[in-house]
N, CA, C and O atoms as a DFTB+ gen file, in Angstrom:
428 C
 N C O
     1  1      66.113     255.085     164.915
     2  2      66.177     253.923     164.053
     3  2      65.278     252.832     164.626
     4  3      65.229     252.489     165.807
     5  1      64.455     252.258     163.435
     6  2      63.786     251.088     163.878
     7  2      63.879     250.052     163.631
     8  3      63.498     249.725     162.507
     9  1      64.479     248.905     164.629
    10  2      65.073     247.567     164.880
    11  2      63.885     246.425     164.842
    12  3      63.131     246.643     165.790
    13  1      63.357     245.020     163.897
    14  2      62.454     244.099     164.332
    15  2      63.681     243.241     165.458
    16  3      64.789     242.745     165.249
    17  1      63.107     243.337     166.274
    18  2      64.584     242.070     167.256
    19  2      63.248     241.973     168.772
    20  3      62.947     242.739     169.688
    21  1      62.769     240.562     168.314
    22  2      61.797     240.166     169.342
    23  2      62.122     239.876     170.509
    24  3      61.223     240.102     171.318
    25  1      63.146     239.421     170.974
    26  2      63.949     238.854     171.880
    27  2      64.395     239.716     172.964
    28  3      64.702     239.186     174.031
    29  1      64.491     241.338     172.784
    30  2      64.837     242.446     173.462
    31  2      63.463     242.987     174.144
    32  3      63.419     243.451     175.284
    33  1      62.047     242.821     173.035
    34  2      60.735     243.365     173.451
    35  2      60.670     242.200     174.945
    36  3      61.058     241.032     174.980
    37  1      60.085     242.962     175.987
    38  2      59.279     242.127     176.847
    39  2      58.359     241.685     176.481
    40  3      57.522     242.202     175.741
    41  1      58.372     239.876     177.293
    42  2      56.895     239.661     177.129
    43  2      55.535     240.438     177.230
    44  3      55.361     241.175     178.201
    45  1      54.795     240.337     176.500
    46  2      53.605     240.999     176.339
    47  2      53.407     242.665     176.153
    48  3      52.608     243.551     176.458
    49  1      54.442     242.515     175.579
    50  2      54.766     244.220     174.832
    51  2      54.543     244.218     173.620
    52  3      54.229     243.146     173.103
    53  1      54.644     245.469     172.770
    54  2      54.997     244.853     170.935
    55  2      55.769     246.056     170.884
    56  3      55.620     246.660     169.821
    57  1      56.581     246.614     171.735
    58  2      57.794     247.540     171.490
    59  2      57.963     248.010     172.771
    60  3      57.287     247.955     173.799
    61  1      59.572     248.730     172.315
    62  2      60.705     249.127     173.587
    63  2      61.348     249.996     172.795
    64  3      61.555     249.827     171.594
    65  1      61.764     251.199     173.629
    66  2      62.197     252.318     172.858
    67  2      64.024     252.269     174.281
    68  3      64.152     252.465     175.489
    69  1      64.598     252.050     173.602
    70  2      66.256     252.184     174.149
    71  2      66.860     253.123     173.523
    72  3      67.348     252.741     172.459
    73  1      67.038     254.353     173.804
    74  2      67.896     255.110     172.847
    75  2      69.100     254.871     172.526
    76  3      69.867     254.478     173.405
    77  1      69.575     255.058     171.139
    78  2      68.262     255.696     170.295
    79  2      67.391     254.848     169.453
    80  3      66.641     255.423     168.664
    81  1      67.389     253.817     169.502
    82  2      66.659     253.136     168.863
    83  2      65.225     252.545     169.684
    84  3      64.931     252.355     170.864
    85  1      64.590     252.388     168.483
    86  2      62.963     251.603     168.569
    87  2      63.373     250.116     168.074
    88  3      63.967     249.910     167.016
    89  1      62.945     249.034     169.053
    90  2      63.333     247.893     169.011
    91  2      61.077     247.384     168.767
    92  3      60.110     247.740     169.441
    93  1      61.147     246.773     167.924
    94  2      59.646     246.071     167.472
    95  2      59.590     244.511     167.559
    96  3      60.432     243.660     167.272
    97  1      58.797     244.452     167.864
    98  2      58.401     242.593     168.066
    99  2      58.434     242.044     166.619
   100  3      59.327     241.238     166.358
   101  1      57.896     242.258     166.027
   102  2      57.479     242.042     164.331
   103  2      57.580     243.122     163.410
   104  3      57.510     244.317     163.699
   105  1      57.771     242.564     162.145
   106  2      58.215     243.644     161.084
   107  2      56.813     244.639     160.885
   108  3      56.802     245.870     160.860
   109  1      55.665     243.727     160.755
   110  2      54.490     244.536     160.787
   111  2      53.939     245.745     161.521
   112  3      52.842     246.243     161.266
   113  1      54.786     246.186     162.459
   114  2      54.470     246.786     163.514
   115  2      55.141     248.402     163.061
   116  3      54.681     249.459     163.493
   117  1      56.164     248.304     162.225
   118  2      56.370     249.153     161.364
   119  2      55.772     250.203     161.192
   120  3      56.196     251.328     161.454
   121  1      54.314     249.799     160.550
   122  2      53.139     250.638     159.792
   123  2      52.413     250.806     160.836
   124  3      51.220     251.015     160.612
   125  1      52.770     250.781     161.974
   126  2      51.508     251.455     162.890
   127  2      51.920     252.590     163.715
   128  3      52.418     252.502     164.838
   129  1      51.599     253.969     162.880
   130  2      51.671     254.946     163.587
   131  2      51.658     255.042     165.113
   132  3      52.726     255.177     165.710
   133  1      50.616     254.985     165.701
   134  2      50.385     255.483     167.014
   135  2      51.261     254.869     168.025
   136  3      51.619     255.514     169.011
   137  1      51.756     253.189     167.747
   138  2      52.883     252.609     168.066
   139  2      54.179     253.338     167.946
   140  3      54.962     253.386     168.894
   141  1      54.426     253.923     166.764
   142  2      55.845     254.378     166.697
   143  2      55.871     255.622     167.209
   144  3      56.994     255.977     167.566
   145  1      54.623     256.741     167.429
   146  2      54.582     257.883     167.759
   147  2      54.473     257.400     169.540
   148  3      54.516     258.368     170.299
   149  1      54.357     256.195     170.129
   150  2      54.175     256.482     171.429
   151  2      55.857     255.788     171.710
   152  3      56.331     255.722     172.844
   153  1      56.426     255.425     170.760
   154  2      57.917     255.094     171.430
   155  2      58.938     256.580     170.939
   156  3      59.750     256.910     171.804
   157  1      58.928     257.378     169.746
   158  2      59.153     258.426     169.633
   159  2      58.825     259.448     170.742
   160  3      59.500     260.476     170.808
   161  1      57.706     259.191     171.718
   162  2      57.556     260.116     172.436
   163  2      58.511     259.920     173.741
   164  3      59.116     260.881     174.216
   165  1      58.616     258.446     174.354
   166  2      59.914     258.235     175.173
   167  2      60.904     258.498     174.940
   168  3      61.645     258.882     175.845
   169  1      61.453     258.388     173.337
   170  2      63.053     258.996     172.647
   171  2      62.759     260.480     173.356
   172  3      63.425     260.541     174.389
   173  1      62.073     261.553     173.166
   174  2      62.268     262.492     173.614
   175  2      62.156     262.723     175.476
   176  3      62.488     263.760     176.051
   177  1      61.797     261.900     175.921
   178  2      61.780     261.896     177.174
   179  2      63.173     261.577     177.544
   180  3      63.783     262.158     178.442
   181  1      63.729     260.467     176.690
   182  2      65.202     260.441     177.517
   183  2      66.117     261.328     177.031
   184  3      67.165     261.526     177.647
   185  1      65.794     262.047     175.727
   186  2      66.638     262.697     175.491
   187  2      67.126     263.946     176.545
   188  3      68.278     264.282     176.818
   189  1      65.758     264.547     177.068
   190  2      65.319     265.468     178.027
   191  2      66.080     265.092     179.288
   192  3      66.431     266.002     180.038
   193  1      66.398     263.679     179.621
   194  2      66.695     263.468     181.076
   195  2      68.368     262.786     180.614
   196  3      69.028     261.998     181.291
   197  1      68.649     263.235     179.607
   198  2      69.741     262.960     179.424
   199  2      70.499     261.181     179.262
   200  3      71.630     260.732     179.448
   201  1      69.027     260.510     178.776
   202  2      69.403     258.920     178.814
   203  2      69.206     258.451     180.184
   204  3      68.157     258.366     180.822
   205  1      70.441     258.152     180.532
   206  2      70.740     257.959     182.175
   207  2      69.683     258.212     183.575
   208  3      69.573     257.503     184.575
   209  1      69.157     259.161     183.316
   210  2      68.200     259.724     184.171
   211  2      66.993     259.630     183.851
   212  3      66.025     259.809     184.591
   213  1      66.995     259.414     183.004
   214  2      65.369     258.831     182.228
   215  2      65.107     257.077     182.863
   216  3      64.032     256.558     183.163
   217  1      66.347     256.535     182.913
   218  2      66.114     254.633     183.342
   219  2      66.211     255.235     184.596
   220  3      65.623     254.518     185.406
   221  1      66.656     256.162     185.093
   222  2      67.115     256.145     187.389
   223  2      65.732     256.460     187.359
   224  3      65.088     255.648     188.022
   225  1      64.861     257.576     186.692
   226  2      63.608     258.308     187.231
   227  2      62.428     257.229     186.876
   228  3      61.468     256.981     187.606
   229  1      62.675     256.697     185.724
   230  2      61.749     255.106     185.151
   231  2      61.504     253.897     186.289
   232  3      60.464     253.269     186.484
   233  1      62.485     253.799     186.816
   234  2      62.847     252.850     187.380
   235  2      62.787     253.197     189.328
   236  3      62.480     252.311     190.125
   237  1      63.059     254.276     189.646
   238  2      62.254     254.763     190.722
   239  2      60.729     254.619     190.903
   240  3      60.066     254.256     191.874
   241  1      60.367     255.036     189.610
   242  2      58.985     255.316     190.162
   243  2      58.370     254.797     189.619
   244  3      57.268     255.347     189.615
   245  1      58.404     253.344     188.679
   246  2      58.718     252.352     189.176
   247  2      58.162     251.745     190.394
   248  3      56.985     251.666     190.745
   249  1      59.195     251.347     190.950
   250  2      59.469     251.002     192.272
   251  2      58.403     251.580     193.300
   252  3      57.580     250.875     193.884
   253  1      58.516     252.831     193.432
   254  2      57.592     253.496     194.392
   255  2      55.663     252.878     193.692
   256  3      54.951     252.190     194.423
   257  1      55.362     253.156     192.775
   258  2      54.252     252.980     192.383
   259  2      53.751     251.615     192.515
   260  3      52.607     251.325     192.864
   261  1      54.744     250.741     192.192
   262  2      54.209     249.188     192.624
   263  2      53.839     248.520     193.824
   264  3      53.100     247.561     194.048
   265  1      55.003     249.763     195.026
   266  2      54.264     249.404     196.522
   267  2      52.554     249.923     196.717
   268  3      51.672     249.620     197.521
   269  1      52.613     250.657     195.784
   270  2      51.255     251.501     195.916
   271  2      50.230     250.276     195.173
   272  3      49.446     249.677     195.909
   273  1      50.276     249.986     193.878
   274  2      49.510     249.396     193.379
   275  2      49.676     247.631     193.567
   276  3      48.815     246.779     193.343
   277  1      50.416     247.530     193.821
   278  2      51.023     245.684     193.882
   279  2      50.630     245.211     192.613
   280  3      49.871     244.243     192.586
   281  1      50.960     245.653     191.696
   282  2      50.465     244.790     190.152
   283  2      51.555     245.563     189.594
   284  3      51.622     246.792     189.613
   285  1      52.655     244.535     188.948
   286  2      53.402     245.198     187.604
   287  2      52.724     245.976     186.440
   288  3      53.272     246.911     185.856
   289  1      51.163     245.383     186.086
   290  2      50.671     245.782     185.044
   291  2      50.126     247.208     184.914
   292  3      50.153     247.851     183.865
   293  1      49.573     247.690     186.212
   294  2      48.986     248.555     186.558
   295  2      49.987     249.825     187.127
   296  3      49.700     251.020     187.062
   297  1      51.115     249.299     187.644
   298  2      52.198     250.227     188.056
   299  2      52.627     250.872     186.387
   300  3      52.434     252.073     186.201
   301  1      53.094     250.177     185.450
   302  2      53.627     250.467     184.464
   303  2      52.765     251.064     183.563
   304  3      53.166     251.502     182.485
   305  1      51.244     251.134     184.036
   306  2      49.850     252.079     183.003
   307  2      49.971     253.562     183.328
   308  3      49.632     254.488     182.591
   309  1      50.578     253.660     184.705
   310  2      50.619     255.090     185.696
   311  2      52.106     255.494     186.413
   312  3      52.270     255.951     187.545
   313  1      53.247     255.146     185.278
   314  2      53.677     255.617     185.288
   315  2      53.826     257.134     184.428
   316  3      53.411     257.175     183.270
   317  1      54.371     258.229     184.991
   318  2      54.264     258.901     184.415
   319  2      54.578     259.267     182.917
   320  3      54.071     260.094     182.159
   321  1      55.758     258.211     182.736
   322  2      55.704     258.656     181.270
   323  2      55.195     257.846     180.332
   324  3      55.359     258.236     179.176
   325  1      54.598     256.781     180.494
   326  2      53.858     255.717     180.087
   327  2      52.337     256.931     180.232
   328  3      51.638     257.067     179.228
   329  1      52.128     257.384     180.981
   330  2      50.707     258.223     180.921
   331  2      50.734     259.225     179.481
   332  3      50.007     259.322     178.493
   333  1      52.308     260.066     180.077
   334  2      52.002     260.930     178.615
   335  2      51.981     260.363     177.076
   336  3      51.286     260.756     176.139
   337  1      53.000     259.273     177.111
   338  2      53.258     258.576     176.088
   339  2      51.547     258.138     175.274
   340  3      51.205     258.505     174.150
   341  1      50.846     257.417     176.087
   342  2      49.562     256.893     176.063
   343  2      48.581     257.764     175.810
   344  3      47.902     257.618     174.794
   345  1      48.399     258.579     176.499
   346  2      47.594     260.174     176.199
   347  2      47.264     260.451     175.057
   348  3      46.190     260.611     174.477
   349  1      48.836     260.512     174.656
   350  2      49.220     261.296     173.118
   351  2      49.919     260.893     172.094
   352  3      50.664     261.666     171.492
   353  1      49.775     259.661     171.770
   354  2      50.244     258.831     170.934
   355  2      49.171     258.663     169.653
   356  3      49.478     258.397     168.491
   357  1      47.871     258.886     170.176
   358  2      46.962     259.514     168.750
   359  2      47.510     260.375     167.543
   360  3      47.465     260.223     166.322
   361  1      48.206     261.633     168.627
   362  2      48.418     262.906     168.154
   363  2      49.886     263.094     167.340
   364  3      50.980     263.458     167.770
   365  1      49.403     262.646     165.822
   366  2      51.011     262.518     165.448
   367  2      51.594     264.136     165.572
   368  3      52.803     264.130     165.804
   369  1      51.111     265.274     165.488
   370  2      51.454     266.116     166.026
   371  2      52.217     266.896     167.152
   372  3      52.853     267.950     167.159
   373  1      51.906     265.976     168.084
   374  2      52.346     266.289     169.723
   375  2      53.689     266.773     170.011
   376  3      53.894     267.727     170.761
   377  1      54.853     265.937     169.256
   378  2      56.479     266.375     169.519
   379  2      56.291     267.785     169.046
   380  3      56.482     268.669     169.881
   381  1      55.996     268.076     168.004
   382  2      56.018     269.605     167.575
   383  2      55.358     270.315     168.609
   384  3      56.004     271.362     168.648
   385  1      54.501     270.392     169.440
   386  2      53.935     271.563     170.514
   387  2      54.154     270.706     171.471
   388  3      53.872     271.525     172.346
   389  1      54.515     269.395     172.307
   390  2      55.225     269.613     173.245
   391  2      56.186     270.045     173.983
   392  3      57.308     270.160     173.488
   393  1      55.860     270.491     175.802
   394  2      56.586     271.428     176.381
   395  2      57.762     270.350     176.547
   396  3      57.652     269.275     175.958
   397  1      58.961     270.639     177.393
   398  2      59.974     270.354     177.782
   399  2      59.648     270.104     178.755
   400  3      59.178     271.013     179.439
   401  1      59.741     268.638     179.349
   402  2      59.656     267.900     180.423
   403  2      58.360     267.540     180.611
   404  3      57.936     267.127     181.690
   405  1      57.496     267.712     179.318
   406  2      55.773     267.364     179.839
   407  2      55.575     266.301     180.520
   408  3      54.494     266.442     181.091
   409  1      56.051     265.275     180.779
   410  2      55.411     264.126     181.439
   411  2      55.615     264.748     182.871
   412  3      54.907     264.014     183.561
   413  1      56.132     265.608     183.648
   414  2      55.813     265.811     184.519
   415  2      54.317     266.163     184.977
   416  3      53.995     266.158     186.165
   417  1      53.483     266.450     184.000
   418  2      52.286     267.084     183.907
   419  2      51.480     265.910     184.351
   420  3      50.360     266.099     184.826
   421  1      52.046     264.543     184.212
   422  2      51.639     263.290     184.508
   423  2      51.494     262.413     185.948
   424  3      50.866     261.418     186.309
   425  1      52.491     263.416     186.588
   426  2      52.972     262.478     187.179
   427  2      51.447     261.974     188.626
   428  3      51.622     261.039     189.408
């Protein structure tokens, strides 16, 4: 389900995917495929890690990657599932032939 509720998006985002819902900055944001296909692609990531383990493994590495890079902005480009998400968010196709657990392929 897709929610406009600006107040939940982080600054300088224009969406957040919380399962199960897609939370959007603006109503306009609606109509943009590659947007909704790259937060659809996190719904299936947490579905995969069971919710719960999707924010512990997010949020680890995370953590680990920012000692590496010292920039929030740049930690959160390379995270891994922010990589696959980004990759393949062109490809409205992708959920249908993605593997199970692909963002590991990312990491």
């Amino acid at each position: 389900m897709i929610f406009i509720f600006k107040h939940i998006v982080p600054k300088g985002f224009i969406g957040i995917t919380l399962y199960p819902f897609i939370f959007l900055k603006t109503k306009d944001l609606k109509e943009n495929k590659v947007l909704i296909n790259h937060e659809k692609i996190h719904l299936q990531q947490q579905v995969e890690l069971l919710i719960v383990f999707f924010y512990f493994f997010y949020g680890l590495e995370w953590l680990i990657k920012f000692f590496k890079y010292k920039n929030a902005y740049i930690t959160y480009k390379n995270l891994s599932f922010e990589r696959e998400a980004y990759i393949n968010e062109l490809d409205t196709n992708y959920l249908k032939k993605r593997k199970f657990w692909a963002f590991l392929k990312y990491l």
